[in-house]
C-alpha positions in Angstrom: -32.8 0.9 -3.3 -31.1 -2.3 -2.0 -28.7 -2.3 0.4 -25.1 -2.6 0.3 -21.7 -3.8 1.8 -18.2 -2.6 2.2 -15.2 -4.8 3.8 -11.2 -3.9 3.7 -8.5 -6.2 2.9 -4.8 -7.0 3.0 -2.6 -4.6 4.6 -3.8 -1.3 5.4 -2.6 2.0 4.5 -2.9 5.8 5.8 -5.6 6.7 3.8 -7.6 3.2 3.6 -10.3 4.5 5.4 -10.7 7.9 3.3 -12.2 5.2 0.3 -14.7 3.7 3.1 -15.8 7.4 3.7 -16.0 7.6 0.2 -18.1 4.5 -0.6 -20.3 4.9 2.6 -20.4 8.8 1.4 -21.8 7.9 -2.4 -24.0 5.1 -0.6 -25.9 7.8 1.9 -25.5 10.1 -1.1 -27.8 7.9 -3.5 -30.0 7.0 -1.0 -29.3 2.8 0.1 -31.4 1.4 2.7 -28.2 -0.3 4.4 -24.9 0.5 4.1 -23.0 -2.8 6.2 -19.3 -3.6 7.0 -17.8 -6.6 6.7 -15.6 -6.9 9.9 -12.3 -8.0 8.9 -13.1 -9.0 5.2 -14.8 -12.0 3.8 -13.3 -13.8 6.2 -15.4 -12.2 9.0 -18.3 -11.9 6.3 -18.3 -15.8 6.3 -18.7 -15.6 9.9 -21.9 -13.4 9.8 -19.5 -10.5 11.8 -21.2 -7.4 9.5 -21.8 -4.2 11.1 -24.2 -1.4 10.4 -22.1 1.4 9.0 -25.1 4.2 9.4 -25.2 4.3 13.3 -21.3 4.7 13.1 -20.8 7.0 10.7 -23.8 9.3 11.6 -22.2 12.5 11.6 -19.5 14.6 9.0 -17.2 14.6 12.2 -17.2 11.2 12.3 -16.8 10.8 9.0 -13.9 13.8 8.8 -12.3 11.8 11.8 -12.7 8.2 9.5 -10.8 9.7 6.7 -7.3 10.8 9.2 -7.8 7.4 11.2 -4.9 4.7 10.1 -5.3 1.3 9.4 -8.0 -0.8 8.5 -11.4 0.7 10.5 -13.7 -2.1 10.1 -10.2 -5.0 10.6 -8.6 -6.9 7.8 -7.9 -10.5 6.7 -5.4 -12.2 4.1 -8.1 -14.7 3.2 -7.8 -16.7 -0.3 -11.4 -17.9 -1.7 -10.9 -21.5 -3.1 -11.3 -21.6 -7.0 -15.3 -21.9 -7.6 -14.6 -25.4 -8.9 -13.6 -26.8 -5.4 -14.8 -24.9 -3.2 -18.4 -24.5 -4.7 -20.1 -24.9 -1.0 -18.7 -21.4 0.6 -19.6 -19.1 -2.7 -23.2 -20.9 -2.1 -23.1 -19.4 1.8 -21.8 -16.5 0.4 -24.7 -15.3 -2.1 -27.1 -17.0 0.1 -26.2 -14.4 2.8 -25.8 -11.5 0.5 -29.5 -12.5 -0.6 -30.6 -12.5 2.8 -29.2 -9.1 3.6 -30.7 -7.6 0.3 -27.3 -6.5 -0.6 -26.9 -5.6 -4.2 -23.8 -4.0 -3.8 -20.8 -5.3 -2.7 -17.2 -3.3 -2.9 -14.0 -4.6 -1.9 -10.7 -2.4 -0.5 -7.8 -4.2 -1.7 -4.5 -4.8 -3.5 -4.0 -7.5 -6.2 -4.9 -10.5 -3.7 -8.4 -8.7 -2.9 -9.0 -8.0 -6.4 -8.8 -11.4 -6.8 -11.7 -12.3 -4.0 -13.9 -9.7 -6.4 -12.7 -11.5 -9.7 -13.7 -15.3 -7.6 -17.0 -13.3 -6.4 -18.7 -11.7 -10.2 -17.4 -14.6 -12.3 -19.1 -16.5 -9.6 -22.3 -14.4 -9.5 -22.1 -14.0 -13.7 -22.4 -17.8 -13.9 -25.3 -18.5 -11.6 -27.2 -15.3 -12.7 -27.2 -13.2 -9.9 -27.9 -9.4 -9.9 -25.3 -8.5 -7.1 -22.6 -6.0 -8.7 -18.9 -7.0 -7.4 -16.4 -3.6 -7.9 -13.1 -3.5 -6.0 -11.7 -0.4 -5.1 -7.5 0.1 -5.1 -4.8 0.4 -2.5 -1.5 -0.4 -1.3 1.3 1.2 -0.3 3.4 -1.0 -2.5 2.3 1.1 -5.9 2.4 -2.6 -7.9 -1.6 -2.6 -9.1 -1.1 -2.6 -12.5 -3.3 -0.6 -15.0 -3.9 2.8 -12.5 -0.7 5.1 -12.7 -0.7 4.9 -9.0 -2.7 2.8 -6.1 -4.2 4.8 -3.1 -1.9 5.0 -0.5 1.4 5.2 -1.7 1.4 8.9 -1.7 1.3 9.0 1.6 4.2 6.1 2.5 6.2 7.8 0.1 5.5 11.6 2.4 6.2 9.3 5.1 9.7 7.8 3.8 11.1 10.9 2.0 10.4 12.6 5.1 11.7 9.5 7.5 15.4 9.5 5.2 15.9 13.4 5.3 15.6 13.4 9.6 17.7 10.3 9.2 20.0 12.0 7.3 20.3 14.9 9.7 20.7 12.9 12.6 23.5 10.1 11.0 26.0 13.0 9.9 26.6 14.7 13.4 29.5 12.6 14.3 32.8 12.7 12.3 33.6 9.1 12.0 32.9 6.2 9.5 29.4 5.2 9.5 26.6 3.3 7.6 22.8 3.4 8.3 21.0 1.6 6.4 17.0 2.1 6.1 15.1 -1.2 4.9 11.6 -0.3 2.9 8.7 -2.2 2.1 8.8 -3.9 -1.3 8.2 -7.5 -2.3 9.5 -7.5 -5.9 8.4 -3.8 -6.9 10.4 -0.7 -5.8 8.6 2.0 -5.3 8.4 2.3 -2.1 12.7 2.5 -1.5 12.5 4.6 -4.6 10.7 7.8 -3.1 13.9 7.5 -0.6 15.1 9.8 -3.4 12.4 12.7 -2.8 14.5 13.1 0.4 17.4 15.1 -1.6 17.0 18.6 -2.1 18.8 22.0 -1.2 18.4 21.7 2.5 19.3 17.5 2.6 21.9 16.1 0.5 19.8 12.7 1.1 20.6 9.1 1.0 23.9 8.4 -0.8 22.6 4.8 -2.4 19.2 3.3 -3.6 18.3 -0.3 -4.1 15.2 -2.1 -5.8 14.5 -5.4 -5.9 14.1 -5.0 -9.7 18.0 -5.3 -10.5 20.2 -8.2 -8.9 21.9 -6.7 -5.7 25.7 -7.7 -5.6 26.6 -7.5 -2.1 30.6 -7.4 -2.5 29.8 -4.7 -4.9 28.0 -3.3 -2.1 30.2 -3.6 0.1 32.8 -2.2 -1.8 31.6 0.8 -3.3 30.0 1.6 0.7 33.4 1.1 2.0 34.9 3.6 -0.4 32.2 6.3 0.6 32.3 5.9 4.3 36.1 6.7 4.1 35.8 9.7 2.2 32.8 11.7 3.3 31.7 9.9 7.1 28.2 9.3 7.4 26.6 7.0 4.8 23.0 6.3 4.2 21.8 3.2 2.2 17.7 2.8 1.2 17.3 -0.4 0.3 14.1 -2.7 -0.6 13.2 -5.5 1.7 13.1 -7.2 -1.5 16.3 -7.1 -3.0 18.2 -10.2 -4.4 20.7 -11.7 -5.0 21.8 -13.5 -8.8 20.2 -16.9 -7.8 17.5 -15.3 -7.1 17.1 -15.7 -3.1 16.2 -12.6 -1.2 19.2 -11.1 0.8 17.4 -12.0 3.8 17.2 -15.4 3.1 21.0 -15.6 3.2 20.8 -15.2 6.9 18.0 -16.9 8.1 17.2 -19.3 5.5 13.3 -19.1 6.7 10.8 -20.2 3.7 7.8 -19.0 5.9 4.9 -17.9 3.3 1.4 -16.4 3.9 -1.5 -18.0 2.2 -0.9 -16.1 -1.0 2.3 -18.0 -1.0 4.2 -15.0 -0.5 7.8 -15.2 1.2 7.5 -13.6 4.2 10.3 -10.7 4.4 12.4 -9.2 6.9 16.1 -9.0 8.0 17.8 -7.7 4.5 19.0 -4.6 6.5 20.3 -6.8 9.5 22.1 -9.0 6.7 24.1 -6.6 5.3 24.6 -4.7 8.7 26.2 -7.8 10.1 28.6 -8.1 6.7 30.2 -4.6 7.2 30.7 -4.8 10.4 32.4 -7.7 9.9 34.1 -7.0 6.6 34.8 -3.4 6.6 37.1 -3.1 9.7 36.5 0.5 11.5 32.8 1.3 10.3 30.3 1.5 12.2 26.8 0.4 11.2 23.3 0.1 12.4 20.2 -1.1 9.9 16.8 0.2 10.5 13.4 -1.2 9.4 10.6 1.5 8.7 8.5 -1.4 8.8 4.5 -0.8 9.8 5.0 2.5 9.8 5.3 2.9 6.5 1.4 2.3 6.2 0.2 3.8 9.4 1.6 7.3 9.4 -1.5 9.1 8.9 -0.3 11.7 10.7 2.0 13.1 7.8 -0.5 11.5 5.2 -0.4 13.4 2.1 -4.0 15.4 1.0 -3.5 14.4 -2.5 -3.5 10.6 -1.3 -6.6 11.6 0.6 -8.7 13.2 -1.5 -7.7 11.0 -4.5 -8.7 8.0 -2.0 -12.0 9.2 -1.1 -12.8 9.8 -4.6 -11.9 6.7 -5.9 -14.3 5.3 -3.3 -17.2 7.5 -4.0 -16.5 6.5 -7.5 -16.6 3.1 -7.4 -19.9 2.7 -5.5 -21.5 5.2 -7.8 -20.2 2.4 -10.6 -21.9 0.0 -8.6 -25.3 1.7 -8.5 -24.4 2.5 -12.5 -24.8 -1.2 -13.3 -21.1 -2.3 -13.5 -19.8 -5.4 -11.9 -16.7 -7.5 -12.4 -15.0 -3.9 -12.4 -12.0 -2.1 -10.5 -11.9 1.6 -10.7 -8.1 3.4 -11.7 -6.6 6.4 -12.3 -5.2 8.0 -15.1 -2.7 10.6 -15.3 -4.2 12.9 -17.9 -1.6 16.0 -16.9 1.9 16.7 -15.7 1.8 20.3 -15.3 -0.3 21.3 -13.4 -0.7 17.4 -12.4 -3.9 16.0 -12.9 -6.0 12.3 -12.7 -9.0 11.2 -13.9 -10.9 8.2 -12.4 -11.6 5.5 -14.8 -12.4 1.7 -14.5 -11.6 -1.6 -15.9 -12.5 -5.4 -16.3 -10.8 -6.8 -12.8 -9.0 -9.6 -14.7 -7.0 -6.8 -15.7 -5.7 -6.1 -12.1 -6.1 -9.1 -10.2 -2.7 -11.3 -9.4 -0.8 -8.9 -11.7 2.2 -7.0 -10.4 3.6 -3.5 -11.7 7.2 -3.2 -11.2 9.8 0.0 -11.3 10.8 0.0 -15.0 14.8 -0.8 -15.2 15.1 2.4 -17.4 14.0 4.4 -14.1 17.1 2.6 -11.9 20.4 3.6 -12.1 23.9 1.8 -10.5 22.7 1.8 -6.7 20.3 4.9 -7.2 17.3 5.7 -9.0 16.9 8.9 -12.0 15.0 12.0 -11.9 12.1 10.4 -14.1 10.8 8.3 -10.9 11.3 11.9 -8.8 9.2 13.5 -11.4 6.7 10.7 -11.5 6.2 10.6 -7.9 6.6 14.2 -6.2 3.0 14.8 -7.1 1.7 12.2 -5.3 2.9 13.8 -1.9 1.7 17.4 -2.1 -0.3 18.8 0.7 -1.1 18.4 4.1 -3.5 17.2 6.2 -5.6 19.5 8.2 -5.7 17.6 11.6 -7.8 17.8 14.0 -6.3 17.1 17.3 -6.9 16.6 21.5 -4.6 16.7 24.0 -1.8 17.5 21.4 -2.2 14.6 19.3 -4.6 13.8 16.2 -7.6 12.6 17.0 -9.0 8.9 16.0 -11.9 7.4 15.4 -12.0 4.3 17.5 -13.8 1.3 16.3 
């Protein structure tokens, strides 16, 4: 059997690497020669930096330590392939290096922007007649791939936030004066993310007291407002809000301190600041309040330590999955999950053409977001998603990586 390679793109999550166990387990599994790694993405394939998975991975510790390791094990890169049509001379190196290393296999780790590296790639290989078979295989934290009811990943960001706002909670409501924190979350133009803020409430945690998405058009003297009334009545307030969230002409709320357009070679606006924004307007607006904005930031995606064993399992699978597509014949393909059962909750792993996926972006739906808070269907949709734990294994008193 021919050989095959695996590379990891975009920003990584906690369970990233439970899909590379996954494709390098199906690979050993069905008996390829090779199994390489492309070290951070096409961009270091284009460099010749590939890397022989087999003397890495060459035990089930290893591979059992792989699968609980953050971030991205074999690096990452944000690299945008040049439409075919211009850029004719790197898809050339490309399959001529692919030839070279036998590879008849190659799968891809990404979110929309690396799905549309694998779309560049088959249409690409369809054209000239090659045999290589493209599949990508899904993740991101931010939940906006659109076709599978849920990406890798966000299961375990949303364990991660649900879990961050409920300490935060404990610890912001111990003084008995008028305060506001206010917890910026990850999310471009879909909420998701800010919206499992709401798993936080529960018997034990009355949770955050407002929710906002960048789906609906943030108002921030309504904001301010309704926080001011709050903070006078019951204390301790505490906002979840999107890093995302705009305003009616449509800048973020970020923008409207910093005015910085900086964008990454996507051409995505690169966000931070909406919490520091709106920290800086009550404090100077709403005489007697105290606030203090907080950005979860990275550690929304590298918190493998509370990573949730759904998110893992369903991770690994969908890599396993995908490569055993691969060897099956398909190409052009991303594999998905669909929700076949609420109760008890259940997925089955599917796939589809990538053009389906690729550049397209799955938002909260409005009927899902309430007047600064989110209803129970989201809850209902996402508390799956979180179950389980992790069983660790740990030196020293911490968990145990594997190192690169």
């Amino acid at each position: 059997m021919a050989n095959l390679i695996v590379g990891q793109s975009g920003g990584p999550t906690a369970v990233i690497n439970s899909s590379l166990a996954g494709v390098f387990s199906a690979a050993r599994n069905l008996g390829v020669q090779k199994i390489y790694g492309m070290k951070n993405g096409i961009k270091g394939f284009l460099r010749g930096d590939n890397v022989d998975l087999s003397s890495l991975f060459d035990s089930d510790e290893k591979i059992n330590l792989l699968k609980q390791t953050p971030a991205s094990y074999l690096g990452s890169c944000r690299y945008k392939l040049p439409d075919p049509s211009g850029g004719a001379e790197i898809y050339t190196k490309i399959f001529n290096s692919l030839d070279e290393m036998d590879v008849k296999y190659f799968l891809y780790i990404g979110g929309n922007d690396s799905m549309d590296t694998i779309k560049k790639l088959s249409d690409y290989g369809k054209k000239i007649g090659s045999e290589i078979r493209f599949m990508g295989v899904p993740k991101t934290i931010d939940n906006d791939l659109a076709v599978t009811d849920h990406s890798p990943g966000f299961g375990s960001a949303a364990k991660f936030i649900a879990t961050a706002v409920r300490e935060l909670v404990c610890d912001c409501r111990i003084y008995d004066v008028p305060a506001v924190t206010i917890i910026e979350i990850m999310g471009r133009n879909a909420g998701w993310l800010s919206a499992s803020a709401a798993l936080a409430k529960s018997d034990d945690c009355e949770g955050a007291d407002f929710i906002y998405l960048p789906e609906k058009i943030f108002d921030v003297d309504d904001f301010l407002g309704k926080v001011e009334n709050l903070a006078r009545k019951k204390g301790s307030v505490v906002v979840a809000a999107s890093e995302g969230i705009k305003v009616s002409d449509g800048r973020f709320v970020c923008e409207l301190a910093s005015g910085d357009g900086a964008e990454d070679v996507f051409g995505h606006r690169l966000l931070s600041g909406a919490g520091k924004y709106l920290e800086g307007k009550i404090k100077s607006s709403l005489g007697g309040i105290k606030c203090r904005a907080i950005e979860l930031s990275t550690l929304q995606r590298c918190a493998s330590h509370i990573a949730s064993l759904t998110d893992v399992e369903e991770a690994f699978m969908v890599g396993y999955e995908s490569a055993k597509a691969a060897f099956n014949g398909e190409t052009g393909r991303v594999a998905y999950f669909e929700r076949t059962c609420e109760n008890p909750y259940r997925c089955e792993i599917r796939t589809c053409d990538v053009s389906e996926i690729a550049n397209i972006e799955k938002k909260v739906p409005t009927e899902w977001i309430c007047d600064g808070y989110v209803t129970d269907k989201i809850v209902d949709y996402i508390r799956p998603l979180i179950q389980g734990e992790v069983p660790l294994a740990f030196s020293n008193g911490l968990p145990k990586l594997l190192r690169p």
